[in-house]
NULUM-988805 format. One record per residue (C-alpha): z, x, y. Coordinates in steps of 0.1 Angstrom, whole numbers, padded with zeros to 4 digits, always signed. Each point is the difference from the previous one (the first is absolute). Layout:
! residues N
ZXY
...
//
This chain:
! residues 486
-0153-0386+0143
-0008+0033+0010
+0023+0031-0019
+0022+0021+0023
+0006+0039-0001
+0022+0020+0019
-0003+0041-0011
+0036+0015+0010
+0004+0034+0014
+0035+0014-0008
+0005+0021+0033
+0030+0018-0008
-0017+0021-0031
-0029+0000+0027
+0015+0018+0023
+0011+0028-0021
-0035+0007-0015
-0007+0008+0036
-0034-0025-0004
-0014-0023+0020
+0007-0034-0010
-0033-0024-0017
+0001-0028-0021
-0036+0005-0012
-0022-0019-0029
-0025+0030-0003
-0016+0031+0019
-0033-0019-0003
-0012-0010+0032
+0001-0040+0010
-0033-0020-0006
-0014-0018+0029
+0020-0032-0018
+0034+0009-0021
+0001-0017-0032
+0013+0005-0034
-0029+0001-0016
-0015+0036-0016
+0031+0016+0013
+0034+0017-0025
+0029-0017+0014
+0019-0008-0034
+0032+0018-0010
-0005+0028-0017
-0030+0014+0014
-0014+0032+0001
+0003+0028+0028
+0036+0017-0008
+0016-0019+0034
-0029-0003+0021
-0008-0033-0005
+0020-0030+0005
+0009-0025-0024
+0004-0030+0017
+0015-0025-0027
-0002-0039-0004
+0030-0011+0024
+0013-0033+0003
-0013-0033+0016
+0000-0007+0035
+0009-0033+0010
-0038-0003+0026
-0011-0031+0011
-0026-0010+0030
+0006+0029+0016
+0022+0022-0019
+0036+0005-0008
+0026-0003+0027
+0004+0038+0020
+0032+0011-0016
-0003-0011-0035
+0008+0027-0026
-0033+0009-0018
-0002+0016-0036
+0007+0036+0000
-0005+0031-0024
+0008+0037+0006
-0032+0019-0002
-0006+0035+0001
-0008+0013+0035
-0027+0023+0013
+0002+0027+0026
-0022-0006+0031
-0007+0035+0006
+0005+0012+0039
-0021+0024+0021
+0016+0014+0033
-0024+0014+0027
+0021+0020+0024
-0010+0011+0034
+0021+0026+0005
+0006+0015+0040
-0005+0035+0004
+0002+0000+0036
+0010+0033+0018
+0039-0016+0007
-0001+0002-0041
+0009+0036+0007
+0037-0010+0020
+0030+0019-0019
+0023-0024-0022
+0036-0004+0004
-0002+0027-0035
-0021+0023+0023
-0030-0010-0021
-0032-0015+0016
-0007-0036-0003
-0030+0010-0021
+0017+0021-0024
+0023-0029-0007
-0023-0027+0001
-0022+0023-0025
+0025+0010-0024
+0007-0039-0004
-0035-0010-0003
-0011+0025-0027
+0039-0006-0020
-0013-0040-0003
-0036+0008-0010
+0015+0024-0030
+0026-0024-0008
+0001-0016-0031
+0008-0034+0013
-0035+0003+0018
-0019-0001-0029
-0025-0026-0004
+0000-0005+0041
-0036+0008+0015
+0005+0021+0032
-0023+0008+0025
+0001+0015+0034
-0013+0006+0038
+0016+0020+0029
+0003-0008+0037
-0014+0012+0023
-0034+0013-0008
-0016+0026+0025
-0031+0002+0014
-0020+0026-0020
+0004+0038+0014
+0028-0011+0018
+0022+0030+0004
+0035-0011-0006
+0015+0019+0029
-0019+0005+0034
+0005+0020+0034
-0032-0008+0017
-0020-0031+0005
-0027+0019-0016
+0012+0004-0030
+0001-0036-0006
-0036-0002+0007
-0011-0034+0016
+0011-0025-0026
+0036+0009-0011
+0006+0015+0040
+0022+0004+0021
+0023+0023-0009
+0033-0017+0004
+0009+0022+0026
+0016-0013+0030
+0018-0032+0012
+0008-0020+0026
+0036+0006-0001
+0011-0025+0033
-0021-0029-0025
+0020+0007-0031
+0025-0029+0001
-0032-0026+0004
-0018+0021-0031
-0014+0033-0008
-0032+0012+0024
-0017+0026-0010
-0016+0016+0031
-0019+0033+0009
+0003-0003+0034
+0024-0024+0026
-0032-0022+0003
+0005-0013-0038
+0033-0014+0006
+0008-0035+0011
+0008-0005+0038
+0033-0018+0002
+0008-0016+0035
+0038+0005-0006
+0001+0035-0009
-0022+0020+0019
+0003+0035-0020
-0025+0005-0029
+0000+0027-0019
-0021+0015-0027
+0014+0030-0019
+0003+0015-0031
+0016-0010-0025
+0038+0007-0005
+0024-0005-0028
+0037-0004-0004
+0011+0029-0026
+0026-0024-0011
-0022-0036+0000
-0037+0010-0001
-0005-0038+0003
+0007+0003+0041
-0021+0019+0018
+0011+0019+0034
-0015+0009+0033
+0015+0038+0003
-0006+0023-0025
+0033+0025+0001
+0017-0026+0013
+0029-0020-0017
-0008-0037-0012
+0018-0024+0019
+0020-0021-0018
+0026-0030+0007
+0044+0008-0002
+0007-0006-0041
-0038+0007-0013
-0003+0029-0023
-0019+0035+0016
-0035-0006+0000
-0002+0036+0003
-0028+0023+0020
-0033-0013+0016
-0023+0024-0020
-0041-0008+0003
-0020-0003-0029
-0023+0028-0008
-0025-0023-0018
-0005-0037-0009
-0023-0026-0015
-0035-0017+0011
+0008-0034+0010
-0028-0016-0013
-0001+0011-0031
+0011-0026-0024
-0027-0022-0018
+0006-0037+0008
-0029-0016-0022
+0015-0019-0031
-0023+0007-0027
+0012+0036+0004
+0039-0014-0009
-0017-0023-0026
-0016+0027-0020
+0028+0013-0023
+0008+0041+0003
+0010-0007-0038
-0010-0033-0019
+0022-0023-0013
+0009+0011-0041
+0024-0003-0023
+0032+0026-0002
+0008+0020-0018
-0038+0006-0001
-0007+0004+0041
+0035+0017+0010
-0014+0034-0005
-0031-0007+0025
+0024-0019+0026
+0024+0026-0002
-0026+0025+0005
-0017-0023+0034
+0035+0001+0012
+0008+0038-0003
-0034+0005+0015
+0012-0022+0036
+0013+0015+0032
+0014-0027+0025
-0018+0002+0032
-0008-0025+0027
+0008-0035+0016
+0006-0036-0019
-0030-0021-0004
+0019-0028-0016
-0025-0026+0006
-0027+0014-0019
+0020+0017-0024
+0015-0038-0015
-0030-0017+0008
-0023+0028-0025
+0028-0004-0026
+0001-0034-0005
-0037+0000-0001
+0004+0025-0027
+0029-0017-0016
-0019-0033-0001
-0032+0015-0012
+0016+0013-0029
+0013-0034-0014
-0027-0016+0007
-0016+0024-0028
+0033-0002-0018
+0011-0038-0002
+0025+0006-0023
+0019+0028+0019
+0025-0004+0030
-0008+0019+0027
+0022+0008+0032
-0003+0023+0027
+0032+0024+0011
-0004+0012+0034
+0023+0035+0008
+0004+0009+0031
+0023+0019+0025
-0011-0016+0031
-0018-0031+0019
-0035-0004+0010
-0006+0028+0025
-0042+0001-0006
-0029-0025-0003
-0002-0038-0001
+0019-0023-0007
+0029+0023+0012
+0025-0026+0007
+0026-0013-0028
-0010-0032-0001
-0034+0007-0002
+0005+0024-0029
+0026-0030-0015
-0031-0023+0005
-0018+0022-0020
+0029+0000-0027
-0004-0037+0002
-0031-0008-0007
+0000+0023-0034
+0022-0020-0012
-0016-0033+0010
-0038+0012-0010
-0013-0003-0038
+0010+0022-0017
+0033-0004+0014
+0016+0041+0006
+0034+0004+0011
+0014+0030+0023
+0028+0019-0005
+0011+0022+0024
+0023+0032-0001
+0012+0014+0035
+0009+0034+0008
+0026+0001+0024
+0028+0020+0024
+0025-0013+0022
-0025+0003+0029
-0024-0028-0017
+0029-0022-0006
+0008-0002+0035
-0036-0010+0010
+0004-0023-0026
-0024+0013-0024
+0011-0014-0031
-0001-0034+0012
-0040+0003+0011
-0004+0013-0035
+0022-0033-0015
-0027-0019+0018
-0031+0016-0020
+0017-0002-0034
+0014-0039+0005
-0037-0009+0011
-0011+0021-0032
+0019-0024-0019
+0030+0031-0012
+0024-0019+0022
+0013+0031+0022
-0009+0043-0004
+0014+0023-0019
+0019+0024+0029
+0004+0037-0012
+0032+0014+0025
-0011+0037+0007
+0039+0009+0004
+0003-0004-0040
-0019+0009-0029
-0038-0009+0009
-0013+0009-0036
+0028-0020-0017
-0007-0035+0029
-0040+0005-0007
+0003-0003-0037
+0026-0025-0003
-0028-0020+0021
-0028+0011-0020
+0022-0014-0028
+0008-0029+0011
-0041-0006+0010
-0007+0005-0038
+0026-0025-0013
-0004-0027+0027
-0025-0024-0014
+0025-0003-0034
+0004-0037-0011
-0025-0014+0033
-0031+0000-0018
-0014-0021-0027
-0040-0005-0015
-0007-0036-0006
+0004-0013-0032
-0026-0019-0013
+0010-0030-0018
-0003-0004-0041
-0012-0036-0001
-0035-0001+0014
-0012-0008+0030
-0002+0013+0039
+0031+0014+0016
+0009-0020+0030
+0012+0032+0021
+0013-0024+0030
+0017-0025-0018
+0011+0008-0035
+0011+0035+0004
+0039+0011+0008
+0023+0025+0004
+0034-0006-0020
+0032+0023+0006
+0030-0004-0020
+0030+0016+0003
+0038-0007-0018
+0007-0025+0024
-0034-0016+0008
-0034-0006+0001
-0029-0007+0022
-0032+0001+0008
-0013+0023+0028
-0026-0016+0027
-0033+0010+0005
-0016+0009+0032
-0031+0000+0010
-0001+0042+0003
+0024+0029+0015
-0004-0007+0036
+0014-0036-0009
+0031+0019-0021
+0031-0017+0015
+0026+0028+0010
+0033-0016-0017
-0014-0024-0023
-0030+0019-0016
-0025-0014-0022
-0029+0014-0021
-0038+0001+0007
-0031+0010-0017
-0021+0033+0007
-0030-0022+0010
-0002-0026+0027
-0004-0032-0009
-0032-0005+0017
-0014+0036-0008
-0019-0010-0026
+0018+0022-0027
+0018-0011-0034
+0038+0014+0006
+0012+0028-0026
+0035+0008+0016
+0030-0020+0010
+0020+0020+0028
+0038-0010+0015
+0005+0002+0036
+0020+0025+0015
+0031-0021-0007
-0005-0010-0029
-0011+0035-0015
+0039+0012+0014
+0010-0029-0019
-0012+0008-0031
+0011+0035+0000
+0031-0006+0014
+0004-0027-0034
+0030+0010-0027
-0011+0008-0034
-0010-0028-0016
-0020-0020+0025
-0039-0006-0004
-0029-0009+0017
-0023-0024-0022
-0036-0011+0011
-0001-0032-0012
-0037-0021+0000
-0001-0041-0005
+0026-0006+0025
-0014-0016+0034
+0002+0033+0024
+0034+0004+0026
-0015+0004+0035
+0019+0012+0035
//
């Protein structure tokens, strides 16, 4: 009759070590088949914490095909090991970054002042950071243009002109009438400079002098006034490896804060939104990294003020696809997402596209940063929140103390226990599979992938569940007990 173990996790103490969550047996990597044998699993053992004493539970009651889903397994409280957590950030710097906060600061003042406070916090120790910026220009692109020419042939035109009678069916650039769209119903095309509201540089006007037009109740849009320069409109780099290659390498704070500080200071937003690219390279980045560091969690944040404006894929659910499938690929990377917003974005519903690209990221919905308050206060409250988020949601397997090969898919469970009951937690195949409202758990390998699993991981659900648990309650990964399935 095989022995059962369950390793309990006490998440209340958890949470206010600010770790993440593992019930581990040792930070020696898994041999091709897990057995007792040649490996220190007895009470007692060395390593000061970092190894897991997994004691001599209980009997199981296992017959034929194991013990009935449900029944209560032996359980110890064991000592639990941090999983340490890496965040690769792609961080916006389009031009827009520059737009005046409701504090009169820019957005990049604010969003910078937030971002270097959390990589010099204390609580951010023992986090690895690293970073990349969006977007990326063409090389001796000059960052403001007045001539085609100065672009030069692969960053021109010169943004210049626009077909002003086209603007409500998108933004033509044009140097002459012939370069905007013929529309049977309107008749009039025009192609002139460009013009800016003084009061909402985000509409453009015909008649520079003239007043902007504006509906009864809207607020003054102010003066048409044309622009005395702009930018080259083809400036921005769309390949992926570019956004894939870190401007600063993932390390461990408080180590890396002074060269990440130091990148940031050194950035000057400028440009369009090449969202597409920009996930797609950091989740190849992000992905890259575990799979060199198996024992970390790794997660992507993406910051931005805006939505895709540049480069494929350049629709939201595109870009959510993309989201998607790093969470559904081995290793599995999750996206969080931190929006930069005014009341104008909310009305175009800006917040909600961004909900989109975080739930299919598997972060349930963004992190929205209100312009009209404190930005630096929003942007590190979600930066906070980032760094606490996988607390109590993710566990390295046991191995059992009896002998023998694990049975990952049918002897392995996940027990919580609260004051008022206990259960176990059902597993799912992998993240995509993550039920909204009931949860589960999964492994960070596929089942067909080839790989030994090292890591237990709660759904969504589940993960809120466990956070959300009073003091008290645990989460135990019990082995010997025929496996709870979805």
């Amino acid at each position: 009759m095989p022995r059962s173990v369950a390793v309990a996790v006490g998440i209340g103490a958890l949470f206010l070590a600010g770790w993440n969550c593992v019930a581990c047996s040792s930070s020696d990597s898994h041999p091709s088949a897990i057995s007792s044998a040649g490996r220190s699993a007895t009470a007692g053992g060395a390593g000061a914490g970092n190894a897991l004493n997994v004691g001599n539970g209980g009997t199981g009651n296992r017959s034929g095909s194991g013990v009935n889903p449900g029944e209560e397994c032996a359980a110890q409280v064991s000592t639990a090991q941090a999983i340490p957590l890496d965040i690769f950030i792609m961080l916006d710097v389009s031009g827009s970054m520059l737009d005046s906060t409701a504090t009169q600061a820019t957005k990049w003042d604010a969003v910078k002042l937030a971002l270097e406070s959390f990589l010099t916090d204390d609580a951010s120790a023992g986090i690895g950071v690293g970073l990349q910026y969006f977007p990326q220009l063409k090389p001796n692109t000059p960052t403001t243009c007045t001539s085609n020419a100065q672009c030069g042939s692969s960053a021109g035109p010169c943004f210049l002109k626009i077909c002003y009678d086209s603007i409500p069916d998108g933004l033509y650039q044009c140097d002459t009438v012939a370069d905007c769209p013929q529309k049977p119903a309107n008749a009039l095309r025009r192609c002139l400079p460009i013009a800016q509201c003084t009061n909402a540089p985000e509409y453009f006007c015909p008649n520079p002098g003239d007043a902007c037009q504006r509906n009864p109740g809207e607020p003054d849009f102010g003066t048409c006034q044309a622009l005395t320069e702009s930018f080259c409109m083809n400036a921005t780099i769309c390949d992926v490896a570019q956004y894939a290659a870190p401007a600063v390498a993932i390390a461990s704070l408080p180590g890396a804060a002074a060269g990440l500080v130091a990148s940031i200071d050194a950035r000057m937003p400028v440009g369009d939104t090449p969202t597409g690219p920009a996930l797609r390279g950091a989740i190849q980045q992000a992905r890259a990294w575990a799979t060199a560091h198996p024992d970390h969690r790794v997660v992507t944040v993406l910051a931005t003020d805006g939505l895709p404006t540049q480069c494929t894929p350049d629709t939201i659910d595109a870009v959510a696809a993309l989201a998607r499938a790093g969470v559904s690929q081995t290793p599995s990377i999750n996206t969080f997402v931190i929006g930069v917003f005014g009341p104008k974005d909310v009305a175009i519903g800006a917040p909600e596209n961004l909900d989109s690209i975080a739930q299919q990221g598997g972060t349930n919905q963004a992190f929205i940063v209100d312009t009209q308050k404190d930005v630096t206060a929003q942007f590190q409250a979600a930066l906070d929140t980032i760094r606490g988020a996988r607390l109590a949601c993710e566990f390295q397997v046991p191995e059992p103390t009896t002998g023998g090969t694990l049975d990952y898919y049918g002897e392995v469970n996940v027990q919580f226990t609260t004051a008022t009951e206990k259960k176990f937690v059902p597993f799912v195949d992998d993240a995509v599979r993550c039920d909204p409202s009931a949860g589960g758990w999964y492994y960070d390998v596929k089942r067909d992938a080839g790989m030994m699993p090292t890591k237990i991981i709660a759904c969504p659900a589940t993960c809120s569940e466990f956070q959300a648990a009073p003091n008290g309650s645990s989460v135990g990964v019990a082995l010997g007990c025929e496996t709870v399935v979805k």
